[in-house]
C-alpha positions as semicolon CSV with decimal commas, in nm:
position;residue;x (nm);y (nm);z (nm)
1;X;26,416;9,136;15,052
2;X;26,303;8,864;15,305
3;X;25,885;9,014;15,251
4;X;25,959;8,910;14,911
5;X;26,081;8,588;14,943
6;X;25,783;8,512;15,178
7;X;25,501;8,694;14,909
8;X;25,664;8,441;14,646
9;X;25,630;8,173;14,855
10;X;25,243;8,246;14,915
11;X;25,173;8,286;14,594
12;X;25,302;7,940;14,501
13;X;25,167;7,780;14,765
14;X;24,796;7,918;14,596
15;X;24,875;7,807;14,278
16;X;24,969;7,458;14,379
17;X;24,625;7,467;14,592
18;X;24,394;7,612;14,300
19;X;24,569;7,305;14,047
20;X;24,464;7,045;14,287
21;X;24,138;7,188;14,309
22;X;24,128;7,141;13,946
23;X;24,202;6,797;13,911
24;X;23,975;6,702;14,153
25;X;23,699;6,832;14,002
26;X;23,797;6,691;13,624
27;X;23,827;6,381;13,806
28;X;23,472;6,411;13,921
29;X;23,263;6,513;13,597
30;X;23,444;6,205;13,433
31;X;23,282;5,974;13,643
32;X;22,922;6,160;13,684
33;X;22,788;5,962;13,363
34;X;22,893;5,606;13,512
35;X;22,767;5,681;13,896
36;X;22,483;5,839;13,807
37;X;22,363;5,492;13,601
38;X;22,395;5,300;13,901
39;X;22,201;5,398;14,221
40;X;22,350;5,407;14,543
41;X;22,317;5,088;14,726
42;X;22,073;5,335;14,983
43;X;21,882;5,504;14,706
44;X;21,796;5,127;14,567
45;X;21,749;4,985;14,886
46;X;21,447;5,323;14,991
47;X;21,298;5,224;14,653
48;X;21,252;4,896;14,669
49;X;21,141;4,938;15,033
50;X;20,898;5,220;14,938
51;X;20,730;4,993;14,645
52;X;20,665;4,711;14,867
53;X;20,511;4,923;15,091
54;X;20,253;5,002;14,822
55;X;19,906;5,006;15,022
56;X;19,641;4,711;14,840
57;X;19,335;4,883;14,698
58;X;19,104;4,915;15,003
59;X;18,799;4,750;14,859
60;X;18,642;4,529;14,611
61;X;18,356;4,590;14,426
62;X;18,124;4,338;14,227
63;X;17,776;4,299;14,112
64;X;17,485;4,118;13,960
65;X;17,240;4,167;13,714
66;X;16,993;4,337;13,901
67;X;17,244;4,541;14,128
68;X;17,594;4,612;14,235
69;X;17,726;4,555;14,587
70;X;18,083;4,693;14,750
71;X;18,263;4,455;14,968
72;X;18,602;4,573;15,148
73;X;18,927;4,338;15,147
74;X;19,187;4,260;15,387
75;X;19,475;4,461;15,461
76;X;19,688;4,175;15,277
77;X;19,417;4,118;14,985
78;X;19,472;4,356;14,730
79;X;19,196;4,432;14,443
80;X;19,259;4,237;14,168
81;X;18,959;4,288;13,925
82;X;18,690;4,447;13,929
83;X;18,335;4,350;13,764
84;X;18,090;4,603;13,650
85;X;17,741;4,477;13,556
86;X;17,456;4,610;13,408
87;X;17,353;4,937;13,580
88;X;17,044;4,970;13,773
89;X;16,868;5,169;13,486
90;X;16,837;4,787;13,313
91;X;16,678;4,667;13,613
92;X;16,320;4,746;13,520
93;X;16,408;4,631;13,166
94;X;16,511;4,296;13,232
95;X;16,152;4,284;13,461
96;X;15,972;4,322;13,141
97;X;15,749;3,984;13,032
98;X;15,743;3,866;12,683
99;X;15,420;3,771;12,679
100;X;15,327;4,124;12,771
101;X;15,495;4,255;12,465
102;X;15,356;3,965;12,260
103;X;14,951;4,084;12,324
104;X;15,051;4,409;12,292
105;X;15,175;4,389;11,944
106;X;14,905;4,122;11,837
107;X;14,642;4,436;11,935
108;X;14,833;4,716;11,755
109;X;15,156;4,599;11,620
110;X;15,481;4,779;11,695
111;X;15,351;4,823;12,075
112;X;15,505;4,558;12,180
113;X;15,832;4,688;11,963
114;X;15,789;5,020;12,203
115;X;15,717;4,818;12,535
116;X;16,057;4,652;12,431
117;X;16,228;5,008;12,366
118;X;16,275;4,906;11,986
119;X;16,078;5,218;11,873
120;X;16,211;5,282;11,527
121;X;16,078;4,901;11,471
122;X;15,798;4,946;11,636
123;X;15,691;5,242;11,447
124;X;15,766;5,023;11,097
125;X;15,546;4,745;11,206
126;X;15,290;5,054;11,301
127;X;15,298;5,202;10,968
128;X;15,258;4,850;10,786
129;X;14,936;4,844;10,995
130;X;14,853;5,197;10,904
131;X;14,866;5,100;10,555
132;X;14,655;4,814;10,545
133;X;14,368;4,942;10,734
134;X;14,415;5,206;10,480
135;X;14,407;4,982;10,154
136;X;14,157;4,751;10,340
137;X;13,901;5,091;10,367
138;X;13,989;5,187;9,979
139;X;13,920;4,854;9,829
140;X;13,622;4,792;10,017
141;X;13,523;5,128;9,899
142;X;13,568;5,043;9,558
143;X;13,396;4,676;9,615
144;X;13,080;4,819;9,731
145;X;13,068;5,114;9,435
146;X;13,130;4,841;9,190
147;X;12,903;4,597;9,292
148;X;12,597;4,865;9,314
149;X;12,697;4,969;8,971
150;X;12,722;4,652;8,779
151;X;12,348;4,539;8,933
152;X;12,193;4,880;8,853
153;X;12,390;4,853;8,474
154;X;12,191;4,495;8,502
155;X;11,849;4,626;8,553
156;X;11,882;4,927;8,309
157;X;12,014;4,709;8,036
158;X;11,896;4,326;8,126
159;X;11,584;4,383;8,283
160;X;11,688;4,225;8,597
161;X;11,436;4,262;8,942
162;X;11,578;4,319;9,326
163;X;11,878;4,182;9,424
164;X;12,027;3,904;9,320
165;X;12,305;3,613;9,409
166;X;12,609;3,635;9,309
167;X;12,597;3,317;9,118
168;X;12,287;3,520;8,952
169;X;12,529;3,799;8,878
170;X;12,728;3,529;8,698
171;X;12,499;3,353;8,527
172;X;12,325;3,657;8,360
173;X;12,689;3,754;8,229
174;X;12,750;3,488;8,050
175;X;12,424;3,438;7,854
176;X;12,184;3,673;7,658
177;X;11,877;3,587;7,810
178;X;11,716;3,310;8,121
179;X;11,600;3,117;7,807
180;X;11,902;3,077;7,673
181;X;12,087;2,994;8,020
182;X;11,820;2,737;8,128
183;X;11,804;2,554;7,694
184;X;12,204;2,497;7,773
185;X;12,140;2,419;8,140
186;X;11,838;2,107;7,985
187;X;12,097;1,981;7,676
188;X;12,357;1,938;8,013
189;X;12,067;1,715;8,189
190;X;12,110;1,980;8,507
191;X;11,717;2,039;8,499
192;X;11,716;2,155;8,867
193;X;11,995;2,511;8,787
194;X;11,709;2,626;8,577
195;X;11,572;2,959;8,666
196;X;11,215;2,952;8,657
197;X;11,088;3,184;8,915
198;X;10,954;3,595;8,795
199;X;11,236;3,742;8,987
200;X;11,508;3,571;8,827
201;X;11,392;3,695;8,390
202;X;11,657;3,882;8,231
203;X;11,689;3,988;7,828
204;X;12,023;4,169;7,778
205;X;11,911;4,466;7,509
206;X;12,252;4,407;7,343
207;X;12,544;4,179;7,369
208;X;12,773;4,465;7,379
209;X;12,606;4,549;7,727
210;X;12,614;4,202;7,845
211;X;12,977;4,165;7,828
212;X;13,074;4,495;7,954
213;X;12,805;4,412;8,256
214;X;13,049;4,110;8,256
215;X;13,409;4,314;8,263
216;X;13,208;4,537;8,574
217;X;13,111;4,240;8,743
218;X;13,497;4,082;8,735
219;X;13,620;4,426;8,886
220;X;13,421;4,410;9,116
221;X;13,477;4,115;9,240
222;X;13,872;4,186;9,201
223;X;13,803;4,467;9,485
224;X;13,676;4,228;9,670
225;X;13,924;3,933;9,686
226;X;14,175;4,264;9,753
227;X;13,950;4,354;10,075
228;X;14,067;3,986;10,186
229;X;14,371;3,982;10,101
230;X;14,422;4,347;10,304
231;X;14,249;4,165;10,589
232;X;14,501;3,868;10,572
233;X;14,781;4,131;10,577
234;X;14,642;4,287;10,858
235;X;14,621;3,923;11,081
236;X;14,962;3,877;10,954
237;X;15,127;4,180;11,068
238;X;14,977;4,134;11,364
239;X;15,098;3,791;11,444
240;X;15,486;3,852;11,262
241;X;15,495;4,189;11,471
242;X;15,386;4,000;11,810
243;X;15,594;3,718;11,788
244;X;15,901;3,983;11,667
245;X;15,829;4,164;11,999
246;X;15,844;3,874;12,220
247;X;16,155;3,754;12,054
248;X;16,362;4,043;12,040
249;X;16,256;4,129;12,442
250;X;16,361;3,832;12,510
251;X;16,741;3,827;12,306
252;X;16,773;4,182;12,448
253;X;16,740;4,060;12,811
254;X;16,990;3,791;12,746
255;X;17,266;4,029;12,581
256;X;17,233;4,251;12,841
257;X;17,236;3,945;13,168
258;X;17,557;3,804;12,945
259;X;17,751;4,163;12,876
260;X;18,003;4,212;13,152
261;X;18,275;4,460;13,193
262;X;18,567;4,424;13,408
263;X;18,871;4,633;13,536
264;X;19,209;4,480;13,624
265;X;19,415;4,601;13,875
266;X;19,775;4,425;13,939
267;X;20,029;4,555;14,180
268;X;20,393;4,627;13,975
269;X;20,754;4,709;14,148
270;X;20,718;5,111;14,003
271;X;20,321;5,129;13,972
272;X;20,021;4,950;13,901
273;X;19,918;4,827;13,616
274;X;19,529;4,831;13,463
275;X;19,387;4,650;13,254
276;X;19,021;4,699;13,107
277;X;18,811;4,431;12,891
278;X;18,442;4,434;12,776
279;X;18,225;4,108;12,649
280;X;17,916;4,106;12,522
């Protein structure tokens, strides 16, 4: 009976042993949640340690408007923004004269627009140019064929010899016949308008064919105020397109000296933070 007694007292002995062992460990999940918020005063101390060690960024890097240049800080002197200029590709550009792109355009407008990389307004001032030459040619076109016509119509129907003035050409519209034009030309006491020379007769055969002689004469003569008027367009151009090149060289230059971008970099206790801003 005694290896009883001693197997009864081992197995209470384990039972005691495995409850402790359970209480303990209840004890411990029930305070996980609260010590795990707070760090150990060695975990918060490595942290803090480790962030302050954070290394600076080892250089700094700025520029100018014709170039960028890297420069390296001290050991203590961390990075804290960073300028970025205009790359090298606007180098060249901003080397461009105005007054190149100013001649260029007053010889063949929108050239200047091109020189000054504005080619979609280059080609507009181009096509306006295009144009005019092209109604300049037409109208003169139509000048000259009216002209010859109305002074041949004139010597069919009127009688009239060579070539004319133009004041001729107006005269002889407006009155049937030189006897007629130089009788009104006497009763207004302007004796010395008369036409009195051979070359300057004309008779109209009808007054019918005078006045439509007069209606070819005016077209004519329409044609040819349009032939100045497409030559005016074409000095015009020419001058609005130059001084457009110039002007928008020169306001492209400046946005592009005045745009900066720059980068931000500031040291924080768990990282760094960056900031980026652009101005133009």
């Amino acid at each position: 009976m005694e290896w009883q007694s001693k197997i009864r007292t081992g197995l209470l002995v384990v039972l005691g042993l495995t409850g402790m062992i359970s209480l303990s460990q209840a004890g411990t999940f029930a305070q996980a949640p609260e010590d795990s918020a707070l760090p150990s005063t060695s975990e918060s101390a490595c942290r803090t340690e480790q962030t302050a060690d954070l290394p600076p960024v080892p250089f700094r890097f700025s520029g100018s408007n014709m170039g960028r240049s890297l420069m390296t800080s001290g050991p203590n002197e961390p990075v804290r923004q960073i300028h970025l200029m205009p790359a090298e590709n606007h180098a060249a550009f901003l080397e461009k004269s105005g007054e190149t792109a100013f001649i260029l355009s007053l010889l063949l407008p929108g050239q200047g627009q091109r020189y000054g990389e504005r080619s979609t307004r280059g080609a507009i001032y181009t096509a306006i140019d295009i144009s005019l030459w092209s109604g300049l040619f037409f109208t003169r076109m139509n000048y000259l064929d009216g002209r010859d016509r109305y002074r041949s119509y004139a010597r069919q129907h009127a009688g009239v010899n060579g070539t004319q003035t133009h004041d001729f050409y107006v005269d002889i519209g407006n009155y049937n016949s030189r006897d007629e034009f130089n009788a009104a030309r006497r009763a207004q006491r302007s004796y010395d308008t008369q036409y009195d020379r051979p070359e300057t007769f004309w008779q109209w055969d009808t007054s019918d064919n005078r006045r439509h002689f007069k209606d070819m004469r005016i077209n004519a003569d329409r044609n040819k105020n349009y032939v100045w008027y497409m030559v005016g367009g074409l000095i015009l151009n020419r001058v609005v397109s130059a001084i457009d090149a110039a002007t928008g060289l020169s306001i492209r230059q400046k946005d592009i000296r005045e745009q900066s971008v720059s980068v931000g970099m500031t040291p924080e206790w768990d990282g760094v933070a960056v900031t980026y801003s652009r101005n133009f």
